[in-house]
C-alpha positions as a Markdown table, in Angstrom:
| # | Residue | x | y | z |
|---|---|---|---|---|
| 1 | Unk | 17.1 | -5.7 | 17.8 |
| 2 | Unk | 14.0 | -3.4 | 18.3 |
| 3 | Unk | 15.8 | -0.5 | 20.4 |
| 4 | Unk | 15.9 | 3.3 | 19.6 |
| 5 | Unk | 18.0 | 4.0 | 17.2 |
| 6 | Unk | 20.1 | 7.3 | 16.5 |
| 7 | Unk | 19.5 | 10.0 | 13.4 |
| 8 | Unk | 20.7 | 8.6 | 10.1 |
| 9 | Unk | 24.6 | 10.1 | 9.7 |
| 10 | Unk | 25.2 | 13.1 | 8.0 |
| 11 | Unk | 21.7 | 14.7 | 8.8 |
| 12 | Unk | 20.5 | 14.9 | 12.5 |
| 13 | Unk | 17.8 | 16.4 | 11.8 |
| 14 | Unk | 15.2 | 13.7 | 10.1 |
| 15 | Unk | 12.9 | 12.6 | 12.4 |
| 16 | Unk | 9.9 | 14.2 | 14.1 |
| 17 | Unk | 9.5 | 17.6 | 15.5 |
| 18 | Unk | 7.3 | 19.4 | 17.3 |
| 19 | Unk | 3.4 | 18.5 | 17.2 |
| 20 | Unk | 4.5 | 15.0 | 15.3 |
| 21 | Unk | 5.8 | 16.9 | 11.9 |
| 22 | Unk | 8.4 | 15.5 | 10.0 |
| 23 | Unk | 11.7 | 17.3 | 9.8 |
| 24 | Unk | 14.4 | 17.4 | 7.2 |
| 25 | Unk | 17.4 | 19.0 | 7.0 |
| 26 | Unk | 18.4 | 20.9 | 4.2 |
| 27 | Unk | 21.1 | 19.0 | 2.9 |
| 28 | Unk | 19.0 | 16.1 | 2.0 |
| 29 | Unk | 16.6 | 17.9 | 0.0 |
| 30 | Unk | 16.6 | 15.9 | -3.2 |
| 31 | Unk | 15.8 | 16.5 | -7.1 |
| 32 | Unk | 12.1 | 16.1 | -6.7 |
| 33 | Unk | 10.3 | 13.0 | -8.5 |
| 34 | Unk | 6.8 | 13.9 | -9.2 |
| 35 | Unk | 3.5 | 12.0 | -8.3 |
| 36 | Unk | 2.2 | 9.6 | -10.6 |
| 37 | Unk | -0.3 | 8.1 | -8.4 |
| 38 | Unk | -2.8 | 10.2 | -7.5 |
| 39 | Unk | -5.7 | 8.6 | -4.6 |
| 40 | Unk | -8.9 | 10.7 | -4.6 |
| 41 | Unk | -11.1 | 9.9 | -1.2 |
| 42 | Unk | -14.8 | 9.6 | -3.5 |
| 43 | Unk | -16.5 | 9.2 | 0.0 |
| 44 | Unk | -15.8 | 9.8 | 3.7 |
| 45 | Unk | -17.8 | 7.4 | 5.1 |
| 46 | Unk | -18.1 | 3.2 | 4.9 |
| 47 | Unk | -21.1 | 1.6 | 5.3 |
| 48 | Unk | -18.9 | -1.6 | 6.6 |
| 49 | Unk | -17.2 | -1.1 | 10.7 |
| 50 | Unk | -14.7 | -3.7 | 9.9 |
| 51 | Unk | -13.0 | -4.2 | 13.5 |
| 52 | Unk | -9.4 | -3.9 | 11.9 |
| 53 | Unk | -10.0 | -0.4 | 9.9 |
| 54 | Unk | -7.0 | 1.8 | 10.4 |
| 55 | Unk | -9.0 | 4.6 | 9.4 |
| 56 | Unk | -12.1 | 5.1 | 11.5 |
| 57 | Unk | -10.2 | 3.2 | 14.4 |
| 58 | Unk | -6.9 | 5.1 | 14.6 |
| 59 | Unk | -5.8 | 8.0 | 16.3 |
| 60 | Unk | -6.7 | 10.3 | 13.9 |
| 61 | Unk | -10.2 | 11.4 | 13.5 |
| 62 | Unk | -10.2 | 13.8 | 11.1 |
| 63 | Unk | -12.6 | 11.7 | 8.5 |
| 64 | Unk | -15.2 | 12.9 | 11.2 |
| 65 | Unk | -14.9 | 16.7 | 9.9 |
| 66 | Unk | -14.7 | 16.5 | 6.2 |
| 67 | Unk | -17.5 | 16.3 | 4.0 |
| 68 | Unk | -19.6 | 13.0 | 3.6 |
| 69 | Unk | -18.5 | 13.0 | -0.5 |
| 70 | Unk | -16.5 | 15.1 | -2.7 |
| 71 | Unk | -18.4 | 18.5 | -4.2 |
| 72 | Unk | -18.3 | 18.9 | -7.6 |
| 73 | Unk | -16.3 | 22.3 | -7.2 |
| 74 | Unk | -13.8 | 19.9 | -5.1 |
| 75 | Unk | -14.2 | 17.6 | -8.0 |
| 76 | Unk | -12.8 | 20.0 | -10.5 |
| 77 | Unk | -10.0 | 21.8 | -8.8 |
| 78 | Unk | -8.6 | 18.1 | -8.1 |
| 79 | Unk | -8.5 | 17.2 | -11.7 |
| 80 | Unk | -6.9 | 21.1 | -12.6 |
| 81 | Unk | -4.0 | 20.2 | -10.2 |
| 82 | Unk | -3.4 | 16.7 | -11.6 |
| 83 | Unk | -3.2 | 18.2 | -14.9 |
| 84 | Unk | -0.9 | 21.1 | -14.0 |
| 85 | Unk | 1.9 | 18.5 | -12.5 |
| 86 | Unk | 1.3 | 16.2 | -15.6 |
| 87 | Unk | 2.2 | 19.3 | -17.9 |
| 88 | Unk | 5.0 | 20.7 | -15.5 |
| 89 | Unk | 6.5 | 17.1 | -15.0 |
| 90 | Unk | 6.1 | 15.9 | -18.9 |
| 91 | Unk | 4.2 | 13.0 | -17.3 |
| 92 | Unk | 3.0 | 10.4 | -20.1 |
| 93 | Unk | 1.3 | 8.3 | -17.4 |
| 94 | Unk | -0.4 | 8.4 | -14.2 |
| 95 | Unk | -2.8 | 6.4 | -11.9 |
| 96 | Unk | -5.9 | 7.5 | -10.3 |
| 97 | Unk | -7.5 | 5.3 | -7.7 |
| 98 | Unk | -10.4 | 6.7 | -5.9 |
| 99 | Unk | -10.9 | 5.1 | -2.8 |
| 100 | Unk | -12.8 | 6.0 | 0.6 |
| 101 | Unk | -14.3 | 5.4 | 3.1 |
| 102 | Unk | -16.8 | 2.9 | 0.1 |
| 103 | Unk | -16.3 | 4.9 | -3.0 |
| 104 | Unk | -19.7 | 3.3 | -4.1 |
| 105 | Unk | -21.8 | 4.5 | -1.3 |
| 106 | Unk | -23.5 | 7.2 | -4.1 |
| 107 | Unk | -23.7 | 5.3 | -6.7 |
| 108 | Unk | -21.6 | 5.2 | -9.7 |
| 109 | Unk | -22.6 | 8.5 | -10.8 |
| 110 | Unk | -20.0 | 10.6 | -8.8 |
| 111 | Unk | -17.1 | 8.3 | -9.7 |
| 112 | Unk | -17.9 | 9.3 | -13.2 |
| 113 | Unk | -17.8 | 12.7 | -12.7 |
| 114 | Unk | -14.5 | 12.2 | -11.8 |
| 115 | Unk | -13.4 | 10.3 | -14.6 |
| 116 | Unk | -15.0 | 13.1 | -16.8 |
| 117 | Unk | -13.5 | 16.2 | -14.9 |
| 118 | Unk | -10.0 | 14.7 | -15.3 |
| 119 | Unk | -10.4 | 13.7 | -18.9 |
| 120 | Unk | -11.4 | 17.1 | -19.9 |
| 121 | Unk | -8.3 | 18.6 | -17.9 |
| 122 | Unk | -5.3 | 15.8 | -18.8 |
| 123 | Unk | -3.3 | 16.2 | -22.0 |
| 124 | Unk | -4.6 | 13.7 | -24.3 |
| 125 | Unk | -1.0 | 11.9 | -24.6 |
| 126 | Unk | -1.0 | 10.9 | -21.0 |
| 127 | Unk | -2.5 | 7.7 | -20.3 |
| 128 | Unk | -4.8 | 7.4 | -17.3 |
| 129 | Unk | -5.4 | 4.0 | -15.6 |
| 130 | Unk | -8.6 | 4.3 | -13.4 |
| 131 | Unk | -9.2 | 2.2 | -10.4 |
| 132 | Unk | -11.6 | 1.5 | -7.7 |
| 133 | Unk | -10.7 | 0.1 | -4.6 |
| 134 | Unk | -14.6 | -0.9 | -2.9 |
| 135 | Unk | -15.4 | -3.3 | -0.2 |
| 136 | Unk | -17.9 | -5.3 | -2.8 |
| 137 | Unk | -21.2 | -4.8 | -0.6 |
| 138 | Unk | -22.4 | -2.3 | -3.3 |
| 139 | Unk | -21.4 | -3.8 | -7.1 |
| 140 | Unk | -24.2 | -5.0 | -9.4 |
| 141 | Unk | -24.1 | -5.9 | -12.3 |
| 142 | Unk | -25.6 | -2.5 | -13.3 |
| 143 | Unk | -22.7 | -0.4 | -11.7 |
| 144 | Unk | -20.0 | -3.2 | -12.8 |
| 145 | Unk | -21.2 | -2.1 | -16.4 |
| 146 | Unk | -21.2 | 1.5 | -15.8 |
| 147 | Unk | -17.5 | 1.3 | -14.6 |
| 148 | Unk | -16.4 | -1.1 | -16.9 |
| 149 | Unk | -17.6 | 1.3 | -19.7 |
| 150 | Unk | -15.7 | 4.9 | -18.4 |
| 151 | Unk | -12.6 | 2.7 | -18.2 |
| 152 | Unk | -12.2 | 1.7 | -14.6 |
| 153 | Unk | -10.6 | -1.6 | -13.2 |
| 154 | Unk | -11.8 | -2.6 | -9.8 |
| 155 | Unk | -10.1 | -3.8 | -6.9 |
| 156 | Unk | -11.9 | -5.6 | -4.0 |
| 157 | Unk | -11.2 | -5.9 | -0.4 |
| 158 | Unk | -11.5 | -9.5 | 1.3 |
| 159 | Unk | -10.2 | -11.2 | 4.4 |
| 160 | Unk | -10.4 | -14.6 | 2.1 |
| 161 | Unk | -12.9 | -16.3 | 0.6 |
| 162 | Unk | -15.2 | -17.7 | 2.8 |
| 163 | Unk | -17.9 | -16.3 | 5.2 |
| 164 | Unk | -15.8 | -17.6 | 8.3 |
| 165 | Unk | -12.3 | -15.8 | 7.1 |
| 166 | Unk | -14.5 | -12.5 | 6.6 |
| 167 | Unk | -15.9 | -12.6 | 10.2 |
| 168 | Unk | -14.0 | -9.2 | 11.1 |
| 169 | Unk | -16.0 | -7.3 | 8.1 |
| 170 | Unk | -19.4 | -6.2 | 9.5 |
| 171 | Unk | -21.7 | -3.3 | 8.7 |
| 172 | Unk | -22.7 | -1.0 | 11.6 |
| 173 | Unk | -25.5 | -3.5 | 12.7 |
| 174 | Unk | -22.5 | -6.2 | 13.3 |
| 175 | Unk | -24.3 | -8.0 | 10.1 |
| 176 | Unk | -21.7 | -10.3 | 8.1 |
| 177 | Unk | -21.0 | -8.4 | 5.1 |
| 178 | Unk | -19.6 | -11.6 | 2.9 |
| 179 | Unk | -23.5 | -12.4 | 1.4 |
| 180 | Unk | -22.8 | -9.4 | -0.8 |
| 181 | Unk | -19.0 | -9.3 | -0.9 |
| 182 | Unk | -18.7 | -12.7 | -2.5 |
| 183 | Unk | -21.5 | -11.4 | -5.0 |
| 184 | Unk | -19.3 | -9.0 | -6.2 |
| 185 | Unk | -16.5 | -11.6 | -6.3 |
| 186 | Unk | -18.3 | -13.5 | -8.9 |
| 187 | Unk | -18.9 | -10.6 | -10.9 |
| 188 | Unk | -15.6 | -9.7 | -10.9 |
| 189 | Unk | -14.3 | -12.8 | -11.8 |
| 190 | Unk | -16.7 | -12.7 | -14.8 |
| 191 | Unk | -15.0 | -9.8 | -15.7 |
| 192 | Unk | -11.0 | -10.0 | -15.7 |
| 193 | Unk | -10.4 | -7.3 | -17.9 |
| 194 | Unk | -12.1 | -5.2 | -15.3 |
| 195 | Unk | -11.0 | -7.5 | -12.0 |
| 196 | Unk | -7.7 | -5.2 | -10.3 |
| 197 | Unk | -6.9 | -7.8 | -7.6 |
| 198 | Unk | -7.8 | -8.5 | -4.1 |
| 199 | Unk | -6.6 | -6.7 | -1.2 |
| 200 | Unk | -6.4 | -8.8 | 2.4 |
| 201 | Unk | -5.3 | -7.4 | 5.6 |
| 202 | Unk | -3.2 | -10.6 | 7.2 |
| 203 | Unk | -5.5 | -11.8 | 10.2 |
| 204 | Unk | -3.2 | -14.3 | 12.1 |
| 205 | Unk | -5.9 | -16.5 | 13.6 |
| 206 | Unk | -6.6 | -17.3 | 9.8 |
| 207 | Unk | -4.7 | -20.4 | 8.5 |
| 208 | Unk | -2.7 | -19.1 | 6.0 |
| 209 | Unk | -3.4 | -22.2 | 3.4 |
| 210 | Unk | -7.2 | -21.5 | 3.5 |
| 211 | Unk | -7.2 | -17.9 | 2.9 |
| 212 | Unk | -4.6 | -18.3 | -0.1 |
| 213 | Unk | -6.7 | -21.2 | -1.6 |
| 214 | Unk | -10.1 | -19.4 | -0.9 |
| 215 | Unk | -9.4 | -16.6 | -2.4 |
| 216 | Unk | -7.1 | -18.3 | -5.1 |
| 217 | Unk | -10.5 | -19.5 | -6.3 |
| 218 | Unk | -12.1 | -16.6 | -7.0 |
| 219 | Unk | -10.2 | -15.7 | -9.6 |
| 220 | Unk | -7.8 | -12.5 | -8.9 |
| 221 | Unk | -5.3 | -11.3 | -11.1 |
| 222 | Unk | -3.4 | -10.0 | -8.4 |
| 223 | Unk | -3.0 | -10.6 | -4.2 |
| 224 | Unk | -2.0 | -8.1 | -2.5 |
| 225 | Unk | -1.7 | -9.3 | 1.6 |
| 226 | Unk | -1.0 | -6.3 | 4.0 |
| 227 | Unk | 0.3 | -6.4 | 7.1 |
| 228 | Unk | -2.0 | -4.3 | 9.8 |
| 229 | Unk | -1.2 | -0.9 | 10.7 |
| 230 | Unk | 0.9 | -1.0 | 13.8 |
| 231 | Unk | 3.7 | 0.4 | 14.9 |
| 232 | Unk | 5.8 | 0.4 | 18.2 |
| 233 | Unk | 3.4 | 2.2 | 20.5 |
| 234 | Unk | -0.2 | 0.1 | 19.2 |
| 235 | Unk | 1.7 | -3.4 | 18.4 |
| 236 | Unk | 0.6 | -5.5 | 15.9 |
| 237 | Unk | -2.4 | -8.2 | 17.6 |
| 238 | Unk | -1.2 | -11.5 | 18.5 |
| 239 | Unk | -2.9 | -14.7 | 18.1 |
| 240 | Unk | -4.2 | -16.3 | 21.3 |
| 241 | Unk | -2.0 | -18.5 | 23.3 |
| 242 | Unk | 2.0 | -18.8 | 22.5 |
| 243 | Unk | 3.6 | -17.1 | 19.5 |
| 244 | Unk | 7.1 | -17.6 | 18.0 |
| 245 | Unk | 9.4 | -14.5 | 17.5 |
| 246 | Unk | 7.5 | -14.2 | 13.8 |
| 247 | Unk | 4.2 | -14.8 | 13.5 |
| 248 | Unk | 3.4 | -12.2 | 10.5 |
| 249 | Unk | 6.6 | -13.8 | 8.7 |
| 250 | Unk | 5.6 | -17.3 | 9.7 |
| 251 | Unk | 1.9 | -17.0 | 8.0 |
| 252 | Unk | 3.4 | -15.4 | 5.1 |
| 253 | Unk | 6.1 | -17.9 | 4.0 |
| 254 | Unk | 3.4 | -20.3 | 4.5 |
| 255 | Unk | 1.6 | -18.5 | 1.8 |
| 256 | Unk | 4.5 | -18.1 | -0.2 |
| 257 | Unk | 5.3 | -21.4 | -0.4 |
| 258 | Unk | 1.7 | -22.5 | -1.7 |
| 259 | Unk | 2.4 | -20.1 | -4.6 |
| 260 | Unk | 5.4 | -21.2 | -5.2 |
| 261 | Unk | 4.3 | -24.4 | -5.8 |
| 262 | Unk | 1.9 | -23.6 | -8.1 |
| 263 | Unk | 1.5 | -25.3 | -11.3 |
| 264 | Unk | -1.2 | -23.6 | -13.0 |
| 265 | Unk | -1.0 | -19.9 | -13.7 |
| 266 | Unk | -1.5 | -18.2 | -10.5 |
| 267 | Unk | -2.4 | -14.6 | -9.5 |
| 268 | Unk | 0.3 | -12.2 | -9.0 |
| 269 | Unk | 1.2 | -11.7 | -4.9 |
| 270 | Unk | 2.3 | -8.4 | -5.1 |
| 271 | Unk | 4.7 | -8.5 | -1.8 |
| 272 | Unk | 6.2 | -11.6 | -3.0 |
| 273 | Unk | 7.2 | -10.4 | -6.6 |
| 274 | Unk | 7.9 | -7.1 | -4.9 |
| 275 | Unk | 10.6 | -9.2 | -2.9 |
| 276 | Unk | 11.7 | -11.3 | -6.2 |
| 277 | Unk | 12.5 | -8.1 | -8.0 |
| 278 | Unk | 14.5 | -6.5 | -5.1 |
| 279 | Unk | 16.6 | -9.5 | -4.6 |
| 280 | Unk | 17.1 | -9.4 | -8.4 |
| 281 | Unk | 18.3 | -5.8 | -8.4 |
| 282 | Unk | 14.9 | -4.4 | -9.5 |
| 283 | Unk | 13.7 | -0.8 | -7.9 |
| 284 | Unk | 10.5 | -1.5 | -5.4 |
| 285 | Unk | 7.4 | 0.0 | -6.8 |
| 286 | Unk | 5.8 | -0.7 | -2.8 |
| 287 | Unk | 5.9 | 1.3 | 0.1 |
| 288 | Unk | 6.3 | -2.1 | 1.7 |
| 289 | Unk | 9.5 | -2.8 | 1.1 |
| 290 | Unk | 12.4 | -1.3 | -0.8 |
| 291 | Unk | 13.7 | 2.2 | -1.3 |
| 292 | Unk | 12.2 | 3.9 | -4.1 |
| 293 | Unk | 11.2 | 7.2 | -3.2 |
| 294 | Unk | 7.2 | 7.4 | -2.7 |
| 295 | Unk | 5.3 | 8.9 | -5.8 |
| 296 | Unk | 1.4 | 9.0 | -4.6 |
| 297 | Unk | -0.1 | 11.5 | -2.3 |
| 298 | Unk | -4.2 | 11.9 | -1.5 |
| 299 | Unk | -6.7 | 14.2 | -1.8 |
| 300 | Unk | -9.5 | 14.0 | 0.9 |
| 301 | Unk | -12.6 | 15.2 | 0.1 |
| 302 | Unk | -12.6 | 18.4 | 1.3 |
| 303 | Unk | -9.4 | 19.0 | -1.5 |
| 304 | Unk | -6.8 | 18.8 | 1.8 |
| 305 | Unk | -3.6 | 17.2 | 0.2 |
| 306 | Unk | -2.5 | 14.6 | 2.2 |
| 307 | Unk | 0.2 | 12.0 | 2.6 |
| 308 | Unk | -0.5 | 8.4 | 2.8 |
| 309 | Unk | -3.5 | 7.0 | 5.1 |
| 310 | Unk | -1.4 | 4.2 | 6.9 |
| 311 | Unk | -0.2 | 7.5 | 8.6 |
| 312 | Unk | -3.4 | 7.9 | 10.4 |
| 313 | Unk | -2.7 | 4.3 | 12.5 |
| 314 | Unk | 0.4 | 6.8 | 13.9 |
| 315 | Unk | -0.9 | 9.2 | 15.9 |
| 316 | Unk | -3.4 | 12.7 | 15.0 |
| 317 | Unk | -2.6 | 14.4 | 12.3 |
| 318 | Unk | 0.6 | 12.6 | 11.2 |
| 319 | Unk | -0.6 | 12.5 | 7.3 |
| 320 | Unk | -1.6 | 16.1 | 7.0 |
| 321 | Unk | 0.0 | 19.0 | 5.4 |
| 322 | Unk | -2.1 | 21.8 | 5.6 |
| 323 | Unk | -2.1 | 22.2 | 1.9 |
| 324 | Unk | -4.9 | 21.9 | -0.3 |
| 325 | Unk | -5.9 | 22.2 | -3.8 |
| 326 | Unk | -7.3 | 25.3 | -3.8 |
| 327 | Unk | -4.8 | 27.0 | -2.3 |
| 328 | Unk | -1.4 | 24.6 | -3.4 |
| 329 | Unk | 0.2 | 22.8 | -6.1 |
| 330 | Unk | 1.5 | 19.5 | -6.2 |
| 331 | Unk | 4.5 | 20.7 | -6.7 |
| 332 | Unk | 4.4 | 22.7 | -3.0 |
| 333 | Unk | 3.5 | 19.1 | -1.7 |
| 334 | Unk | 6.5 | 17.4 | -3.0 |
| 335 | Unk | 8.3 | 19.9 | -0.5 |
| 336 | Unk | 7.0 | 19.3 | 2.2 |
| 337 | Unk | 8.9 | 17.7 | 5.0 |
| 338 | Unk | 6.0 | 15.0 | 5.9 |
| 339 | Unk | 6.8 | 13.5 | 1.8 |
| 340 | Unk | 10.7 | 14.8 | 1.5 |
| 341 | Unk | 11.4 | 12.4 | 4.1 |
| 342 | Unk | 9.5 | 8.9 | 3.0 |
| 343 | Unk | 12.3 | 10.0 | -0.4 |
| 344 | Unk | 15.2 | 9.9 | 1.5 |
| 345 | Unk | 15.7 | 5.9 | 0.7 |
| 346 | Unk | 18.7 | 4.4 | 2.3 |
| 347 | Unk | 19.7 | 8.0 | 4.3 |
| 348 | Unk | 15.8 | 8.0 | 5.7 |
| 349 | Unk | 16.3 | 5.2 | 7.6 |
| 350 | Unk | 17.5 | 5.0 | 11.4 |
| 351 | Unk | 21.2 | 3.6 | 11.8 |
| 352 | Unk | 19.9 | -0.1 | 12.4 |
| 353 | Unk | 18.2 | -0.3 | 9.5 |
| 354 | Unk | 21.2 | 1.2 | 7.3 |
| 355 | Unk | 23.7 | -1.6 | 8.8 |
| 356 | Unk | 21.5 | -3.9 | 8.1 |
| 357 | Unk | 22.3 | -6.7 | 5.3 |
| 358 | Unk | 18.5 | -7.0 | 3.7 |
| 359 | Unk | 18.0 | -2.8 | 3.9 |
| 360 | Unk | 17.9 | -2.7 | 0.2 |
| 361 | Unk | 15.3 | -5.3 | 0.2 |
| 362 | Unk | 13.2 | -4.7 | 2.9 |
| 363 | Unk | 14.2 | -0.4 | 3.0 |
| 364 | Unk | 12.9 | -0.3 | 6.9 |
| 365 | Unk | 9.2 | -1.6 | 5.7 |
| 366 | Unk | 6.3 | 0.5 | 5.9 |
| 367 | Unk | 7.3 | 3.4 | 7.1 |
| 368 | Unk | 4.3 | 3.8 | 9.3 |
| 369 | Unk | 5.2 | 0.8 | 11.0 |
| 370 | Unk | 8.2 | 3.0 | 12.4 |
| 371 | Unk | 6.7 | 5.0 | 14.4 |
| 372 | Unk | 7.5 | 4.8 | 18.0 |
| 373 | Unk | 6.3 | 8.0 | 20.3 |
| 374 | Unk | 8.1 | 10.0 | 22.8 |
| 375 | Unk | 11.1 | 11.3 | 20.8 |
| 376 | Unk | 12.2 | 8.5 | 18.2 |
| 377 | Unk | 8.9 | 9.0 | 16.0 |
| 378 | Unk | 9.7 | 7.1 | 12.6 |
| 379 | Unk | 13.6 | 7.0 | 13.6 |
| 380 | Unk | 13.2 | 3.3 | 14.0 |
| 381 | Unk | 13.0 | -0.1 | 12.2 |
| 382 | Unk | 9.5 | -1.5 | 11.4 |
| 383 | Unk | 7.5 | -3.4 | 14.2 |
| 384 | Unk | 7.5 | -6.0 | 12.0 |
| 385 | Unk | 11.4 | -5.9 | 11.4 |
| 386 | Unk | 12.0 | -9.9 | 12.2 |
| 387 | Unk | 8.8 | -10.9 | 10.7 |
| 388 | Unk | 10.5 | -9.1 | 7.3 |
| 389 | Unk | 13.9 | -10.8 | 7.8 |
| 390 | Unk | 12.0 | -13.9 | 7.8 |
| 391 | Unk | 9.9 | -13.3 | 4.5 |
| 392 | Unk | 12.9 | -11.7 | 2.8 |
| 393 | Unk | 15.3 | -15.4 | 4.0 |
| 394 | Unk | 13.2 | -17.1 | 3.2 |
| 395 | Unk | 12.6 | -16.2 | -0.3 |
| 396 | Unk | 16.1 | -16.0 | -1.0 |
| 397 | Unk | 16.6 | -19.4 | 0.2 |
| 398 | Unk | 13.7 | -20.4 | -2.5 |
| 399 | Unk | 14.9 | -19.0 | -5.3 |
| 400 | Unk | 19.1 | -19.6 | -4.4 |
| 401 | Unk | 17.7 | -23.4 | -4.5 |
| 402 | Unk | 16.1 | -23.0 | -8.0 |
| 403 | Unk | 19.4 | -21.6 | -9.4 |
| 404 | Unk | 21.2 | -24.5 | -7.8 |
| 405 | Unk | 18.5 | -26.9 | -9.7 |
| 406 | Unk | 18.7 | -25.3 | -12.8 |
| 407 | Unk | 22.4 | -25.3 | -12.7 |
| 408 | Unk | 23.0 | -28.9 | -11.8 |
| 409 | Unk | 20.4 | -29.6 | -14.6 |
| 410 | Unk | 22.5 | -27.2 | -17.6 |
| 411 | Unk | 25.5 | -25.9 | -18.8 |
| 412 | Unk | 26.5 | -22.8 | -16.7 |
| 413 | Unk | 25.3 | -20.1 | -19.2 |
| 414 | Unk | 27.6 | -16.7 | -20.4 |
| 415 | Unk | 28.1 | -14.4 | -17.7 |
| 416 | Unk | 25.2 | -12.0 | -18.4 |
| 417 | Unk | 26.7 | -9.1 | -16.4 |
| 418 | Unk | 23.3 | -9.1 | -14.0 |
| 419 | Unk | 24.4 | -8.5 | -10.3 |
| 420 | Unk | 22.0 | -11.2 | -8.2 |
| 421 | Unk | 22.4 | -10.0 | -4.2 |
| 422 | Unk | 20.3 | -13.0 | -3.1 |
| 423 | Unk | 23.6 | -14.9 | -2.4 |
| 424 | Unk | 24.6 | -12.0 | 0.6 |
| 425 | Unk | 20.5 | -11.7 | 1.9 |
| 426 | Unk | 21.3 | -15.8 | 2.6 |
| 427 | Unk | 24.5 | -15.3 | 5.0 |
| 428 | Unk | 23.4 | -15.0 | 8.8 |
C-alpha cells in the first residue's frame, strides 16, 4: 500500500531533482491562480522549545541565519509586493497571518507596523483579514487591546486544555508553559470577535475525548487538529506498546464522533468540515486534504519568499526559492517549480494516489507528508495514507447514515441536481 510509486502519466518529469528541487515539466504548467494568503514570519525566534516543533527541530536550519525580527525596510518592501499582486490579480480579498517563531516576542508594536505598512500600500477596495497565530505565553490584556483595535483576530496554539495535555510545550528552561497559555485562553474567550481558533498538533498518548472536551471548554470558534510533520524517511511517533494499522485515524474518528454528537453549538473542526465539504462536492480550502491548488506562500524575515514551512520537516532547504522581495514578484514565485507542483491537483499525485477511490477527498494529504528520500521525493502517498482512509470512511459512513435517517423519517424530496460522491468513498 505504502510502496514507491511511478511519475504521474503524461509528465515524467514531476518529482524532485537534483539538490531536493521540485521539477515540472512544461506541459503541466497551468493558468496561474494568485496568492491570497499571504504568512509574514514577525519573529525568528520562540521563547517556547516545544519537543514536537517542526521548525527548530527539522532538517532545516535555516531560522538560525535570518534575522531575529523583521526590519522595518523588510517591513515595507513586503507590503509593496502584496499590493502589486493585489493590483495585477484584481484581488478584492486577501489574508495576512503573521506568524513566527512567537510573533509577540517584541511586543505588539512591530505587528502594528505591519498592519500600518500594508494599509498604506493595499487598494482601499480589497479587504484585509489580519491574524495572529501566538503560543499565548505573551497576551495581556494590554496587547489583546492593542490588537483587537488595528483589526487583528488571534489564533492560539494548544495541545488541549489542561496543564498535563500541554506537557510537550516548555520554554528553554523545560518550565511548563500552560500557567500563561491558559491565561491567554481566558482572554481570548472573553473576546470571540477577536478569538481565531485553536491550533493542536495530535499527540497520540493524549486521549482523544479529553483534549476535544478540554479545549471544547475554552471557548474556540474553530479547532484545527494537525497531524505532525512526518513523512516516510522521519515516521510519524508511535505510542508506547502495540498500535493498530491507524492510530492517527483511530484518535481522530474518536474526536469526530464527540462532535458529532454534539448538541449545543460547537466550534468549527476545520479537517472534519474540510472532509464534509469534499464528500459533498465542495473544493478543499486545506492543504490537508483535497485538490485545490495552494494559494499562500511566506515571507521570512529577511524578505526570502518561501513556500510553506511543513516543508522544513522534509529535508534542508526543501521550502526555499531563492527569491525574495527585494529582488522578485509574487508573480515570479507562482512559477517556480517548488509551488507549480503543489497546483498540479489530481496530475501532482503519484499513480497510487490517482487510482485511488477517496483521491478527490483526501488529494494525497499533506504534501509534505510525501516525501520519501533517495529518488521518490514527494512521488508518493502520505505517511499517514491509511490513517486518512480511515477518517475519510468513516465520515462517509456518518453522514450516509444521517441521510438514511432523514429519509426513512420524510418524503424523498425533488431531485436537486447536487452530485453526493459519499455513496462510492463507502464501497471497499
Amino acid at each position: 500500500m505504502y510502496g514507491d510509486s511511478g511519475p504521474s502519466p503524461g509528465c515524467p518529469d514531476v518529482g524532485r531533482g537534483q539538490g531536493g528541487g521540485v521539477v515540472v515539466c512544461q506541459n503541466q504548467q497551468r493558468a496561474a491562480i494568485p496568492f491570497r494568503q499571504f504568512v509574514l514570519k514577525a519573529h525568528s525566534r520562540c521563547n517556547l522549545a516545544c519537543t514536537y516543533c517542526y521548525i527548530y527541530t527539522s532538517p532545516d536550519r535555516s531560522w538560525r541565519d535570518r534575522p531575529p525580527h523583521a526590519p522595518p525596510g523588510t517591513v515595507r518592501q513586503t507590503a509593496r509586493r502584496i499590493a502589486e499582486h493585489v493590483r495585477a490579480h484584481g484581488l478584492d480579498e486577501i489574508r495576512i497571518d503573521l506568524h513566527g517563531g512567537e510573533p509577540l516576542l517584541t511586543g505588539p508594536g512591530p505587528l502594528l507596523d505591519q498592519a500600518a505598512a500594508l494599509r498604506a500600500e493595499l487598494p482601499a477596495d480589497c479587504r484585509t483579514h489580519l491574524g495572529v497565530q501566538t503560543n499565548g505565553t505573551l497576551l495581556t490584556p494590554a496587547v489583546l487591546d492593542t490588537l483587537a483595535g488595528a483589526g487583528f483576530r488571534v489564533g492560539l496554539s494548544l495541545d488541549g486544555g489542561t496543564p498535563g495535555l500541554n506537557r510537550r510545550r516548555v520554554d528553554h528552561a523545560g518550565r511548563a508553559s500552560w500557567p500563561a497559555a491558559s491565561r491567554a485562553a481566558r482572554l481570548l474567550a472573553g473576546r470571540p470577535g477577536v478569538f481565531a481558533g485553536i491550533l493542536c498538533t495530535v499527540d497520540l498518548t493524549s486521549d482523544p475525548a479529553r483534549v476535544y472536551g478540554s479545549l471544547r471548554a475554552l471557548g474556540p470558534p474553530m479547532l484545527d487538529f494537525l497531524l505532525p510533520h512526518a513523512n516516510w524517511t522521519s515516521r510519524p511517533p508511535l505510542p508506547p506498546g502495540p498500535a493498530g494499522p491507524t492510530p492517527y485515524g483511530d484518535w481522530l474518528c474518536t474526536v469526530f464522533d464527540l462532535w458529532w454528537a454534539e448538541r449545543e453549538p460547537a466550534p468549527r473542526v476545520r479537517l472534519f468540515t474540510e472532509i464534509i465539504g469534499l464528500l459533498l462536492g465542495r473544493p478543499s480550502t486545506s492543504e490537508a486534504v483535497g485538490l485545490s491548488p495552494v494559494v499562500a506562500l511566506i515571507v521570512d524575515t529577511d524578505g526570502a519568499i518561501e513556500q510553506v514551512d511543513s516543508l522544513k520537516s522534509a529535508y534542508e532547504g526543501a521550502a526555499a526559492t531563492g527569491l525574495d522581495v527585494f529582488r522578485n514578484s509574487f508573480d515570479e514565485a507562482l512559477r517556480h517549480p517548488g509551488m507549480t507542483a503543489r497546483r498540479l491537483g489530481a496530475d501532482g499525485l503519484c499513480d497510487r494516489c490517482r487510482g485511488c477511490a477517496l483521491m478527490t477527498v483526501c488529494g494525497g494529504g499533506n504534501y509534505a507528508h510525501r516525501y520519501r528520500a533517495g529518488g521518490s521525493g514527494f512521488r508518493n502517498p502520505s505517511v499517514y495514507c491509511a490513517d486518512l482512509e480511515r477518517v475519510i470512511r468513516h465520515i462517509a459512513a456518518r453522514l450516509d447514515a444521517e441521510v438514511q435517517v432523514g429519509r426513512s423519517a420524510r418524503p424523498a424530496p425533488a431531485p436537486t441536481g447536487v452530485s453526493v460522491n459519499w455513496r462510492t468513498v463507502n464501497k471497499t
